[in-house]
N, C-alpha and C positions, 0 to 999 in steps of 0.2 A: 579340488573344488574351485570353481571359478569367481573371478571377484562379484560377478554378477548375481550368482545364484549364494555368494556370502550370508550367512544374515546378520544383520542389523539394525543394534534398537531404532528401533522409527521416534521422531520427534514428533510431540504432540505441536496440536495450534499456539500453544501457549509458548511453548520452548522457541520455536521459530521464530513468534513475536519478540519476546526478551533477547532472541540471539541478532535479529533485526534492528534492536535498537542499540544492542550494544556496535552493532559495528563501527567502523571508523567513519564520521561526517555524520554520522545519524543524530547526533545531538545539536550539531550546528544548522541541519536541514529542520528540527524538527522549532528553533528556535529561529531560524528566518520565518516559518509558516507563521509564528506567534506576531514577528514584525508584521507583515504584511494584511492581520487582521486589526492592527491599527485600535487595539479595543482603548478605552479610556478606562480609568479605575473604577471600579464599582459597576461598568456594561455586563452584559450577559452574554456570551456565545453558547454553542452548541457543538459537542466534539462527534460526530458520528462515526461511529467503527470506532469503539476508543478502544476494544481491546481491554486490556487487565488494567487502562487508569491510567497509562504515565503522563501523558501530554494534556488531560484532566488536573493533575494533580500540579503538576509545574507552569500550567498556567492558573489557578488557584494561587500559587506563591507570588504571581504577580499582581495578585489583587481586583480578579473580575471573577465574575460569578459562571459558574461553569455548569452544565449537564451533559454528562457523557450516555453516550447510547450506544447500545452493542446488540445487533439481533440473536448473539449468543450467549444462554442462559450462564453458560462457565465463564463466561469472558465476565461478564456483570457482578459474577458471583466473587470471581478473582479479584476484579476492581474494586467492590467492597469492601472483600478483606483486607486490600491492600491498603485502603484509604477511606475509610469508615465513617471521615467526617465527612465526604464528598457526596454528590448528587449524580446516581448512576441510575439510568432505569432500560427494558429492555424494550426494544422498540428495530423498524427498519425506518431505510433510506425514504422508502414511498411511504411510510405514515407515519413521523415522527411524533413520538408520547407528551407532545409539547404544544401551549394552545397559538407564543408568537412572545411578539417585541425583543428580540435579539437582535443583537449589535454586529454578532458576529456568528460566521459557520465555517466550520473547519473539515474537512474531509478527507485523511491520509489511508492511503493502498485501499478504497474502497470502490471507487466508479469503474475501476477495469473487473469488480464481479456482477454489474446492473447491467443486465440487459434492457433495463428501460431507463437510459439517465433522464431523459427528458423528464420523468415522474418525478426523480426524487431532484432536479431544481427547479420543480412546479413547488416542491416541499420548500424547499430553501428559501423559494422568496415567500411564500406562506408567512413563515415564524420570523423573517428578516423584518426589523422597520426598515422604515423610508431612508434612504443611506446608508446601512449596513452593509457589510463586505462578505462575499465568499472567499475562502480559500480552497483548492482543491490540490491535492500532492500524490502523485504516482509516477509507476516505473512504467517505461515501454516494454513487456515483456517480448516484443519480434523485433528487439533490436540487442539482444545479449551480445558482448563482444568477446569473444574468446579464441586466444592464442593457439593452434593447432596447428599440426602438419597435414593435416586433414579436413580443409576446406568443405570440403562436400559433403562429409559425414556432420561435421560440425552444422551447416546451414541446416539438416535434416532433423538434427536433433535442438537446434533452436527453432524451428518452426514448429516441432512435434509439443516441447514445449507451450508455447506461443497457444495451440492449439486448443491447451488446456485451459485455458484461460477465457471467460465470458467473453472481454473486449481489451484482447491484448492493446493493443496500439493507441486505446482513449486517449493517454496522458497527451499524445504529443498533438491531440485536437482540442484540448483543453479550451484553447482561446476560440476557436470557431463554435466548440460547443455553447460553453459559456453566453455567446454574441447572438448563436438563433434563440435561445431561451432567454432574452430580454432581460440580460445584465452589461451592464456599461463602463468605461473606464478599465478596460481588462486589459492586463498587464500577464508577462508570462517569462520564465525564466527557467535554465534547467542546469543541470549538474549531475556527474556520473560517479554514481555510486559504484563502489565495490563488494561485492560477493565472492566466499571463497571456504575450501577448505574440504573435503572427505567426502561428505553428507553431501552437500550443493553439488555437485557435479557428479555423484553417483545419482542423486533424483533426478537430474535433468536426464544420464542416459540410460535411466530403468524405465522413466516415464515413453522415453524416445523406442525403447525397443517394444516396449507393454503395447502401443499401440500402431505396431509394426513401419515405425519408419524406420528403423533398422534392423539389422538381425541382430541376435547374441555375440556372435564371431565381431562382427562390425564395432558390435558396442563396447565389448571387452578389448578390442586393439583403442579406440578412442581412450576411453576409460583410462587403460594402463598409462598413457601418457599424460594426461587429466592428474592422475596420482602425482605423478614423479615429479611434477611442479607446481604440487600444491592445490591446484583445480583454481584458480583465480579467473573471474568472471567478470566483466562491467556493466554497468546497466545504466541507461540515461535515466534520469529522474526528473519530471518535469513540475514546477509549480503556477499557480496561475491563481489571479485572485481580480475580482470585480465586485461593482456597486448595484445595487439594487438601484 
């Protein structure tokens, strides 16, 4: 049986999330984003895509008033359980469940699935006061870097990737976006995360062959060498943050 047609257990949205934040940097990445919304004690932000609650909950401990929003029912439902005394409700990017006066907005792995960003930072500065800060944080998914002896297959199977993705490349327009949608003082900075490990790199070339940029034969010679060193992958991470 080939490693391609193997089966195995699939990770849900949730496991992917918690495997996400457990990686190496993802705490310090996720506690620069908290810097650079500059909240003062007792402000209000806004976490959208918060996911099961963590970054809800750990900016909570530093003492500003938090509402996490998640357009997914389980993701909300997660976050509750996890964190019961917190302010989770369900809502998306284009119509936040929120009437305004926030200090602060926070935005992680979420503008590379909007096909319409310009909507949801019509939203942003909506609920923002006068001064309030965005933050926004993603990966460039068409820029994975990954070690092969197989260049060519490798670019095939990060663009098929890439592919999958609403708006692979947003992060690293961040500042330009930000700048046409009449926010000011933006500041941008990036850092390359690591990804790694069985799962990550068998979905990058099951996804690559599912939708024929490579074949089987192709993907399993990739693959096996993917294996034998771990499947270790980098990915830029870009943050950016401005004033209303």
């Amino acid at each position: 049986m080939s490693s391609l047609s193997r089966t195995i257990p699939g990770m849900s949205m949730l496991q992917r999330l918690d495997a996400a934040d457990a990686l190496p940097g993802a705490a310090e990445l996720r506690a620069r984003s908290y810097e650079l919304l500059r909240l003062e004690p007792g402000s209000a932000v806004i976490d959208v895509g918060c996911g099961a609650g963590l970054a809800v909950a750990e900016l909570s401990a530093q003492g500003v008033r938090v509402v996490g929003v998640d357009i997914s029912t389980e993701m909300v439902d997660e976050a509750r359980r996890r964190s019961p005394e917190a302010d989770f409700r369900f809502g998306d990017a284009y119509a936040l469940p929120v009437d305004g006066g926030f200090a602060g907005y926070r935005a992680d792995k979420v503008f590379h699935e909007l096909a319409e960003p310009e909507r949801a930072l019509a939203e942003a500065r909506r609920i923002l006061v006068p001064g309030g800060r965005i933050v926004l944080s993603g990966h460039d998914w068409d820029a994975l870097v990954i070690d092969s002896s197989y260049p060519a297959l490798t670019r095939e199977i990060v663009r098929a990737r890439a592919s999958a993705v609403t708006a692979p490349r947003i992060a690293r327009g961040f500042r330009r976006l930000l700048a046409a949608n009449g926010f000011r003082d933006i500041s941008m900075e990036g850092v390359v995360g690591f990804f790694g490990g069985d799962s990550f790199v068998r979905g990058l070339v099951e996804a690559a062959v599912r939708v024929g940029a490579v074949s089987v034969a192709e993907g399993e010679v990739w693959l096996a060498e993917q294996l034998q060193f771990g499947g270790f992958v980098a990915v830029p991470q870009f943050l950016a943050s401005g004033l209303v």
